[in-house]
N, C-alpha and C positions, 0 to 999 in steps of 0.2 A: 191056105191063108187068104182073106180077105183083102182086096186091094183096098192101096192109101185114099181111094176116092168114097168108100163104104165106111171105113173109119172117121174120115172129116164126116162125111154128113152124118153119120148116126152122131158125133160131137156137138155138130150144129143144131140138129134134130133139138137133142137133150140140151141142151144149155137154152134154146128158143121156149122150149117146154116151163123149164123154172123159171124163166124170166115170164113164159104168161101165165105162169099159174101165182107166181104174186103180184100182179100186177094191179095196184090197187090194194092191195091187203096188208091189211092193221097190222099191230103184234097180236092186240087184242084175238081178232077173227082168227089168226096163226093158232093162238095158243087153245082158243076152243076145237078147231076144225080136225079131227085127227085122218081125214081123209086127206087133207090139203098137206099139210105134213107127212103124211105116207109117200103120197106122190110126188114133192119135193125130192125126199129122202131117196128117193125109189131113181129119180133122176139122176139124183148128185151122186150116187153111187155108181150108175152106170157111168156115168162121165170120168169116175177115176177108173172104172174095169177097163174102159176103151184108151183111156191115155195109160195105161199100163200097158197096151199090148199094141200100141205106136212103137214102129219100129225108133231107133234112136235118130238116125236117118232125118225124118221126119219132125220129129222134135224138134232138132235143132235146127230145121228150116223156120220155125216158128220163137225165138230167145226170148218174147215178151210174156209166151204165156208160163203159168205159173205152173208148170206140167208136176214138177214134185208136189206142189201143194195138193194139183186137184187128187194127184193117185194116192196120198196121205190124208187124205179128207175122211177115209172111213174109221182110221185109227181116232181120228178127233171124235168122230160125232157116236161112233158103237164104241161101250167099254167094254172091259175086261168078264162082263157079266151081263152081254147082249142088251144094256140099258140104253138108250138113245136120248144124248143129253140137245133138247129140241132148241137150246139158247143157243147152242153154236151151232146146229146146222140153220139156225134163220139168221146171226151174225153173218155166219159165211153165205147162205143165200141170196141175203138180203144187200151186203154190203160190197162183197166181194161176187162179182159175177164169173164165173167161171172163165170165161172165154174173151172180155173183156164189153164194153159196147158195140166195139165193130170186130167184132174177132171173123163173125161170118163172114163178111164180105170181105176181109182181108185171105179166109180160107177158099173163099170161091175163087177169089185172083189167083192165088198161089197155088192152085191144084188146076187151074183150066192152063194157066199158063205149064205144066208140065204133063197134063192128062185132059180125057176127058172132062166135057163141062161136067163140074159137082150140083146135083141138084136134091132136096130136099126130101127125104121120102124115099130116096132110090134105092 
């Protein structure tokens, strides 16, 4: 099993990822771009894979994030018939950021303070 310090940053990793990959972007530019949206999507679903397999432990070190949302994000955005409805994965990307504005740097306190410094990439 992977340590809680690989979990935080590959979370950090991907939530820094969506936040720069709309940074600046339209709905417009959203809704033509299907690369941009792939790789959105391709993020926000790793971010529910990895908060799924956060121990509970963990979790509950953290009460503020929205850890059931993000790990139910896939049932929202894929239906029943592999469609991907692109208006709520850019509500939810858009609006709601996964991790919060300071979630990183709240994760970097709270994992250096019980582990290893967490660094980005590791």
């Amino acid at each position: 099993m992977r340590r809680e310090e690989l979990y935080l940053a590959d979370l950090i990793d991907n939530a820094r990822a969506v936040r720069g990959y709309l940074d600046g972007v339209t709905r417009e530019r959203w809704d033509a771009e299907d690369i941009l949206r792939d790789a959105v999507l391709y993020r926000m679903l790793l971010l529910g894979e990895i908060a799924s397999a956060l121990p509970d432990e963990l979790r509950d070190r953290y009460p503020d994030v929205a850890w059931r949302q993000i790990r139910a994000f896939r049932n929202l955005a894929v239906h029943k018939y592999f469609g991907v409805d692109w208006a709520v994965v850019w509500k939810i990307a858009e609006e709601e950021p996964p991790l919060g504005e300071t979630g990183a740097g709240d994760y970097r306190r709270g994992v250096s303070r019980t582990g290893p410094e967490l660094r980005a990439g590791t």
